[in-house]
KEZA-655512 format. One line per field, with one value per residue: residue number from 1; residue in one letter; x, y, z of N, C-alpha, C in turn. Coordinates in nm, 4 decimals. Last residue first. Example, Ala and Ser with C-alpha at 12.3 -4.5 7.8 and 13.67 -1.06 7.14 Angstrom:
% KEZA-655512
pos [2/1]
code [S/A]
n_c1 [1.2850/1.3190]
n_c2 [-0.2250/-0.5690]
n_c3 [0.7080/0.7800]
ca_c1 [1.3670/1.2300]
ca_c2 [-0.1060/-0.4500]
ca_c3 [0.7140/0.7800]
c_c1 [1.2900/1.3200]
c_c2 [0.0030/-0.3300]
c_c3 [0.7870/0.7800]
//
This chain:
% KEZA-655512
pos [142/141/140/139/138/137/136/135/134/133/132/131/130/129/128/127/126/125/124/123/122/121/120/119/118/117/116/115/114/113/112/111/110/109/108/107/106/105/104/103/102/101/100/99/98/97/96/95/94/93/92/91/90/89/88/87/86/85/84/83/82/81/80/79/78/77/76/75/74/73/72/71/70/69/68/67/66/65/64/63/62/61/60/59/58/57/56/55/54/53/52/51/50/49/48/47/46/45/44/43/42/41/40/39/38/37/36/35/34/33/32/31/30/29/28/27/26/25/24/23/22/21/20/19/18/17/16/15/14/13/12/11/10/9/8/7/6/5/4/3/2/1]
code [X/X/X/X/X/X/X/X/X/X/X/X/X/X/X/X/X/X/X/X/X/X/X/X/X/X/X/X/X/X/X/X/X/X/X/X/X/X/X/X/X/X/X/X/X/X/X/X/X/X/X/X/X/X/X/X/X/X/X/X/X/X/X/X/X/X/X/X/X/X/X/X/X/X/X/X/X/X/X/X/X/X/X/X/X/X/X/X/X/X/X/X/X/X/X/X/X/X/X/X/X/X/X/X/X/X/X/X/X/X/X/X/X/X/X/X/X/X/X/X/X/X/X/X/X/X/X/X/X/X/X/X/X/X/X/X/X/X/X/X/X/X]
n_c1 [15.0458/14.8570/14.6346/14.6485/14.5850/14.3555/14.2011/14.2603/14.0915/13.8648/13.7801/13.8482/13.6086/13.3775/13.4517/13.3914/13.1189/12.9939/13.0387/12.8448/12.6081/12.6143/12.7005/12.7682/12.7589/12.9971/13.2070/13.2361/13.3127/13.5440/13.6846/13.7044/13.8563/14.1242/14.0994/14.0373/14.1638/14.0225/13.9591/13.7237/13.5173/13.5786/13.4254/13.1926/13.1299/13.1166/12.9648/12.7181/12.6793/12.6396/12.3881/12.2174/12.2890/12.1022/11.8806/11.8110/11.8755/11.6607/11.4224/11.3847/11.3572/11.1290/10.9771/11.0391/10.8574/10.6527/10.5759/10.6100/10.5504/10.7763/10.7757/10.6298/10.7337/10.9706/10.8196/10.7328/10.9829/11.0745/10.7984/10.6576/10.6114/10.4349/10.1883/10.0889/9.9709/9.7979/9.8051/10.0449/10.0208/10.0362/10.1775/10.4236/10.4598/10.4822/10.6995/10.8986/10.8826/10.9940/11.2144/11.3873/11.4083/11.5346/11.7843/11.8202/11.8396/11.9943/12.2548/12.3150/12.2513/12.3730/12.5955/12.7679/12.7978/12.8886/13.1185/13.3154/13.5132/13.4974/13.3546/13.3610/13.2041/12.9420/12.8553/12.8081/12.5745/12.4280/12.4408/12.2603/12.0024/11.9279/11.9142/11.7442/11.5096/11.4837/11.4821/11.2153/11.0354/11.0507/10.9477/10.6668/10.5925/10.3807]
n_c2 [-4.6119/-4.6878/-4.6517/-4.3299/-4.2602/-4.3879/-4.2215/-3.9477/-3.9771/-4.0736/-3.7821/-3.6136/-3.6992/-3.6241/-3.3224/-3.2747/-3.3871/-3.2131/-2.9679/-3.0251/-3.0300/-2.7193/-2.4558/-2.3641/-2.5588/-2.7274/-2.5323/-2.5463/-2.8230/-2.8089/-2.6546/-2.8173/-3.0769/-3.0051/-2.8878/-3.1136/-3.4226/-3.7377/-3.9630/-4.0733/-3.9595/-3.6485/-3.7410/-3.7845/-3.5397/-3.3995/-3.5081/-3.4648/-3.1653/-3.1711/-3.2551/-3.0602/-2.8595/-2.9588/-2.9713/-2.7194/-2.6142/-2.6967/-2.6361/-2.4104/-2.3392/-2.4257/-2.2344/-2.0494/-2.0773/-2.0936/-1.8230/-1.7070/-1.8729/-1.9687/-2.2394/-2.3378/-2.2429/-2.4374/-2.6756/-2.6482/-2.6469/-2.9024/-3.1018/-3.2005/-3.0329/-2.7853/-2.4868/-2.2788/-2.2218/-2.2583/-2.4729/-2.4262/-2.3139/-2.4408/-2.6517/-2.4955/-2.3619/-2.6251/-2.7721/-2.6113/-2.5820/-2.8524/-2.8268/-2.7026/-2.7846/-3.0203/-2.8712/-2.8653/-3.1081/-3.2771/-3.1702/-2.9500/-3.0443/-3.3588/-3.3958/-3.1594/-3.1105/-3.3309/-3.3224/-3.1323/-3.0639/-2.8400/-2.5450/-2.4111/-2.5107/-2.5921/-2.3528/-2.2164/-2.3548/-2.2505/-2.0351/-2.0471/-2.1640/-1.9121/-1.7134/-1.8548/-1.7879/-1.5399/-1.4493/-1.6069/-1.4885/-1.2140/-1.3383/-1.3884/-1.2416/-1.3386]
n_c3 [-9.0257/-9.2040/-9.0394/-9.0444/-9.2853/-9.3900/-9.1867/-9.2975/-9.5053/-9.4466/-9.3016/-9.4839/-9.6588/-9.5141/-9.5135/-9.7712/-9.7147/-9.5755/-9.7351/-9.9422/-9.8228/-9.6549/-9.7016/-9.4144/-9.2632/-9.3833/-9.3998/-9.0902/-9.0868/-9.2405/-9.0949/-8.8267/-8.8398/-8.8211/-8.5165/-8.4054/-8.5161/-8.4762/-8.3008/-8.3613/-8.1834/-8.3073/-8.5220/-8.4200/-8.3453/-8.5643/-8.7516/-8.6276/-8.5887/-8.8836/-8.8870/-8.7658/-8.9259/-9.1266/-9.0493/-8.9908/-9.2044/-9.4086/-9.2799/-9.2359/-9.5437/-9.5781/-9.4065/-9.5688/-9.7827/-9.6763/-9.5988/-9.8702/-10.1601/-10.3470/-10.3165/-10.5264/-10.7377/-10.6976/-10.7230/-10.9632/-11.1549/-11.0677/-10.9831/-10.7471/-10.5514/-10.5686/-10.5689/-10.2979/-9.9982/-9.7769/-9.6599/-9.4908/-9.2521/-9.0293/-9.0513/-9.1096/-8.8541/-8.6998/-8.8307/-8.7712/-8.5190/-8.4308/-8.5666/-8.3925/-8.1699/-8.2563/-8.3274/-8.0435/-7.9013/-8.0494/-8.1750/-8.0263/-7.7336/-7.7480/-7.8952/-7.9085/-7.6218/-7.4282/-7.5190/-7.5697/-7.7109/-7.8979/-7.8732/-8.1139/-8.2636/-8.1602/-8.0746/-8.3513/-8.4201/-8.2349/-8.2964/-8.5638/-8.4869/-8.3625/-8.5734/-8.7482/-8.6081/-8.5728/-8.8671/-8.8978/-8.7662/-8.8886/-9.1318/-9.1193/-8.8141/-8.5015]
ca_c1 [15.1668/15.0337/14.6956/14.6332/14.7214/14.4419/14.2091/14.3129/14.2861/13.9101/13.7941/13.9293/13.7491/13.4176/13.4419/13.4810/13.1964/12.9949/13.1069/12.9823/12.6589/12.5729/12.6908/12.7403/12.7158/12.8289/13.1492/13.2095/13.2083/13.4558/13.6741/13.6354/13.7047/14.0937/14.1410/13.9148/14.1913/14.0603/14.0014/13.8237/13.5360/13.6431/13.6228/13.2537/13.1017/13.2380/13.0587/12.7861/12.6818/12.7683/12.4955/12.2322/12.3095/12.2925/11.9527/11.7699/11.9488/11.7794/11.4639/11.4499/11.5228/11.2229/10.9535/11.0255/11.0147/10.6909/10.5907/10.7404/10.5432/10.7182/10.8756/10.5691/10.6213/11.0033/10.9073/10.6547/10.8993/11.1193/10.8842/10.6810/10.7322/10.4601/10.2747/10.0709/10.0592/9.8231/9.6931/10.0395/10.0300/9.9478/10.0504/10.3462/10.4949/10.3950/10.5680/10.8783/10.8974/10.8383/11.1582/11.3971/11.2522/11.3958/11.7283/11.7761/11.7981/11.8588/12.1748/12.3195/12.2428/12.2651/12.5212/12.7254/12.7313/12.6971/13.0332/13.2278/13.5459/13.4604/13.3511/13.4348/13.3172/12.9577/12.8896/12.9573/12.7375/12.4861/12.4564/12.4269/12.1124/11.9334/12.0267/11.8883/11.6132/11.5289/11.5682/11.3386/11.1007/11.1021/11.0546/10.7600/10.6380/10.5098]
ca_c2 [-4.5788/-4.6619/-4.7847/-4.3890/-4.2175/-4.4039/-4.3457/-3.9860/-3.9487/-4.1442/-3.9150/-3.5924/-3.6818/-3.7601/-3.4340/-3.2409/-3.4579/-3.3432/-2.9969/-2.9929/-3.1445/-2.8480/-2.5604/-2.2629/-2.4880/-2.7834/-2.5560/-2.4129/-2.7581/-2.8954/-2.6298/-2.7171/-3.0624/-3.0128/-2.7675/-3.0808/-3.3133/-3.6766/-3.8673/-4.1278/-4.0700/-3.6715/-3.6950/-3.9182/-3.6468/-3.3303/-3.5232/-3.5551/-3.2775/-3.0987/-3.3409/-3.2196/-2.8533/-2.8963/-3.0766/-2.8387/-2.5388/-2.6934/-2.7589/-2.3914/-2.2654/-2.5219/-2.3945/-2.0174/-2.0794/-2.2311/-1.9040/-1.6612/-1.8262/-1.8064/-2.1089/-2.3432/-2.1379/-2.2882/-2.6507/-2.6436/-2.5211/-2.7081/-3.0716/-3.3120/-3.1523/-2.9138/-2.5429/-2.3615/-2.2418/-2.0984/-2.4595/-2.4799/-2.2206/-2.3025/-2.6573/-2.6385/-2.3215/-2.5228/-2.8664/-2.6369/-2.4626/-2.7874/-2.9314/-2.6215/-2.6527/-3.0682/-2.9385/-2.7465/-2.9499/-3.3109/-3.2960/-2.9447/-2.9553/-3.3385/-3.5245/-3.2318/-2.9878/-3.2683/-3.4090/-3.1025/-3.1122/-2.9602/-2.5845/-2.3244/-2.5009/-2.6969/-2.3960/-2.1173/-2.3571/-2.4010/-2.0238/-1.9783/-2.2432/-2.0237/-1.6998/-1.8234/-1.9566/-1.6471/-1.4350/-1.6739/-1.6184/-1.2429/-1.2647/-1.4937/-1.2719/-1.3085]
ca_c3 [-8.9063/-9.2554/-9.0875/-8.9148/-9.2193/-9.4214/-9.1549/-9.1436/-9.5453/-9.5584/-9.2307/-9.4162/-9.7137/-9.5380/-9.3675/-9.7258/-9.8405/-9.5156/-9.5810/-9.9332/-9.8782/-9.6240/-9.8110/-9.5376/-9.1953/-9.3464/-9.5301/-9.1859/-9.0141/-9.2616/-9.2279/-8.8500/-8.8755/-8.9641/-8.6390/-8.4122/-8.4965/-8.5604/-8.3020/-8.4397/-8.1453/-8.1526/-8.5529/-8.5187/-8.2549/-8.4429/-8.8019/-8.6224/-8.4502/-8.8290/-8.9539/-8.7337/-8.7833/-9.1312/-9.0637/-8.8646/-9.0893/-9.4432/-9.2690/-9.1698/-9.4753/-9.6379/-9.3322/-9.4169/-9.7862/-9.7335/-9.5173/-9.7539/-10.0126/-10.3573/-10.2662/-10.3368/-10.7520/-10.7202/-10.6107/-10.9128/-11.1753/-11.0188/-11.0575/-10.8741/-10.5431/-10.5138/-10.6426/-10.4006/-10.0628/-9.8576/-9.7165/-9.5744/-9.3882/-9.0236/-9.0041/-9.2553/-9.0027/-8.6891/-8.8350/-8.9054/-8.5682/-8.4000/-8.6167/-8.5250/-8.1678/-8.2272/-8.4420/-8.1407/-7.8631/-7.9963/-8.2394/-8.1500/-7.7309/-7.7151/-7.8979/-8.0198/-7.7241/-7.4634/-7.5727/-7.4713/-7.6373/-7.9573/-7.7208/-7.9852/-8.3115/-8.2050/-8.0015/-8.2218/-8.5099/-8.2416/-8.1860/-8.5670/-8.5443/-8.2602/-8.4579/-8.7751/-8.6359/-8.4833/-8.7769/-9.0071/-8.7069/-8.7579/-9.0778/-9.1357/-8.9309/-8.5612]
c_c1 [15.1539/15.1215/14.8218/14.7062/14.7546/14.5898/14.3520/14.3050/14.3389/14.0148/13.9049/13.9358/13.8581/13.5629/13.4693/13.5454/13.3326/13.0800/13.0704/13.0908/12.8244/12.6258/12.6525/12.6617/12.6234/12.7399/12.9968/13.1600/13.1383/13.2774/13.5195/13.6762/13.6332/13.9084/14.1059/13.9404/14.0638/14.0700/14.1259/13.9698/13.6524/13.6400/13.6479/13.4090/13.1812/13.2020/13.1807/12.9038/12.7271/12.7919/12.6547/12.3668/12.3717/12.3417/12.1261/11.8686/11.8735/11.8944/11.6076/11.4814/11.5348/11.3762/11.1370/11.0668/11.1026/10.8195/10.6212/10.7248/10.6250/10.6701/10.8624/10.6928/10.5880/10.8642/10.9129/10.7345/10.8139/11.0719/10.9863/10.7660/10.7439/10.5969/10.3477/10.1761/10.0034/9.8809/9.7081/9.9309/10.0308/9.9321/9.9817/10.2143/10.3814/10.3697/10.4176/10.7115/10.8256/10.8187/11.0030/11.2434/11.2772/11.2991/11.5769/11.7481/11.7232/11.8193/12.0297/12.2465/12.2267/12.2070/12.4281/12.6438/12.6873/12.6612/12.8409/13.1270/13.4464/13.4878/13.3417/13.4180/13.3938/13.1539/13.0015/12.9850/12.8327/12.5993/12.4789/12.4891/12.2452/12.0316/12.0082/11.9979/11.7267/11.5686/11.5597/11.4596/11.1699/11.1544/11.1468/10.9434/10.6851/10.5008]
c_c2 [-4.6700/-4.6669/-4.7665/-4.5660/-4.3153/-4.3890/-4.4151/-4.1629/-3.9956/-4.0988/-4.0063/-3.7321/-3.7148/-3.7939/-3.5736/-3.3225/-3.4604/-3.4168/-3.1129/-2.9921/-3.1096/-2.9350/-2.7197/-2.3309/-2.3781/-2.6716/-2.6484/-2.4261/-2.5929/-2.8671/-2.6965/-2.6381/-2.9269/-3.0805/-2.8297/-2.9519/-3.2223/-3.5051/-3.7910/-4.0469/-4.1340/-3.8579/-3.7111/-3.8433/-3.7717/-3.4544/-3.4609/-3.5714/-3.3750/-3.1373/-3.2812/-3.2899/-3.0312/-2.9038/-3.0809/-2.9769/-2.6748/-2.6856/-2.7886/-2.5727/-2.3559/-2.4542/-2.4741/-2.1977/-2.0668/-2.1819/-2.0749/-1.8075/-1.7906/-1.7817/-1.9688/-2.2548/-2.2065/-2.2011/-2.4634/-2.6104/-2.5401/-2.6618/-2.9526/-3.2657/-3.2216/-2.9630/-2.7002/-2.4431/-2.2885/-2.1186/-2.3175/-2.4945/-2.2934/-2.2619/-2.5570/-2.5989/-2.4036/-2.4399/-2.7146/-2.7089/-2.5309/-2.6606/-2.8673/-2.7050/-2.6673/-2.9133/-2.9975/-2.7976/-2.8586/-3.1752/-3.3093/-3.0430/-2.9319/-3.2002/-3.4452/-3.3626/-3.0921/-3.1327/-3.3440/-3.2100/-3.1727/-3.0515/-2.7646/-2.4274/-2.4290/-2.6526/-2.5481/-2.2358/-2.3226/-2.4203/-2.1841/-2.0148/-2.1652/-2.1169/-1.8339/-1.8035/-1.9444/-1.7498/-1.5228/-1.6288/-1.6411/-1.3738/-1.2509/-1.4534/-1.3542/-1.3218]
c_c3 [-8.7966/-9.1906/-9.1592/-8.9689/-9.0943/-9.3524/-9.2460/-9.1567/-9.3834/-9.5150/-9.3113/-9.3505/-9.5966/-9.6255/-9.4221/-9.6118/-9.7928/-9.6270/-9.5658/-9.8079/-9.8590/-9.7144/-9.8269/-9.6582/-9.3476/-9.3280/-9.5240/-9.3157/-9.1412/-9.2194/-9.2739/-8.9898/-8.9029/-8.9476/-8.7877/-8.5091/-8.5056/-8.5101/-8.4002/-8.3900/-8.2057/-8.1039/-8.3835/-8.5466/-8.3309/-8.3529/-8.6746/-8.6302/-8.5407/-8.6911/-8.9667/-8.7650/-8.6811/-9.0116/-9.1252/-8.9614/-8.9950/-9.2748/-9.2677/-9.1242/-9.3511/-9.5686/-9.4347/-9.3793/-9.6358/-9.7483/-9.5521/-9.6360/-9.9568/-10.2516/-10.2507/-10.2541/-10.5513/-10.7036/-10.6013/-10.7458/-11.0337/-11.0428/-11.0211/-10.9836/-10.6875/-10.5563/-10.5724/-10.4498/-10.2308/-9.9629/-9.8071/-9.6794/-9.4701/-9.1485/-9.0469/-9.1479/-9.0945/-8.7881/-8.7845/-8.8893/-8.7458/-8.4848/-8.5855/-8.5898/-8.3383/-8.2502/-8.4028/-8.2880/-7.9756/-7.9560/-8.1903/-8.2194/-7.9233/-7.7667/-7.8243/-7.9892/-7.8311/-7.5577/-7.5602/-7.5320/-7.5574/-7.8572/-7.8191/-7.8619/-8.2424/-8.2248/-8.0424/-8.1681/-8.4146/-8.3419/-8.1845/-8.4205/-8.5214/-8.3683/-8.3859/-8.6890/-8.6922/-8.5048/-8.6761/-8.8969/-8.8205/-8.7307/-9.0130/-9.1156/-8.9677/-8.7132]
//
């Protein structure tokens, strides 16, 4: 396969955990198993196969952006960093629908929250930690 191709598949296997995570928040085994352990694990083999196979192709490193930016230029290092990004957006969108259904917090004001993890990762978990902060607040007032 391309690096291509499997960028598309991980794209559709994460998007398909986003659907699930925000059409079925009721369902404990979407966010504690299926979104948190399922697919963030192939996403994980995927990544460690990726680095295994290509990493020796690569250049440039971690110690600066310029150097981050020239190990990007691979398709297959940019391959492995997309599909870190999406194994741990994923992750941390299972949480945040597993920690509003244990607080129970409305699953209509997580899914903003979701959508902005999904698109902007930090930003949706900020968003999320907002909403928690204003519910808990609401919650000891009443």
């Amino acid at each position: 396969m391309t690096a291509e191709q499997v960028f598309s598949v991980v794209d559709l296997v994460a998007l398909g955990g986003w659907v699930l995570l925000a059409a079925l928040p009721g369902r404990a085994w979407v966010s504690s198993l299926v979104t948190a352990v399922v697919i963030p694990g192939l996403m994980a083999v995927v990544y460690l196969v990726v680095l295994g196979a290509h990493w020796s192709e690569t250049e440039g490193g971690f110690s600066s952006l310029a150097q981050v930016a020239l190990l990007f230029t691979n398709p297959w290092a940019l391959l492995a960093g997309w599909t870190h990004y999406l194994a741990f957006d994923l992750f941390i969108g299972s949480w945040e629908s597993r920690d509003a259904r244990s607080r129970g917090i409305s699953h209509l004001l997580v899914l903003p929250c979701l959508f902005l993890t999904f698109m902007f990762g930090p930003i949706g978990w900020l968003l999320y930690m907002a909403v928690r902060a204003g519910r808990s607040k609401a919650v000891a007032v009443s």
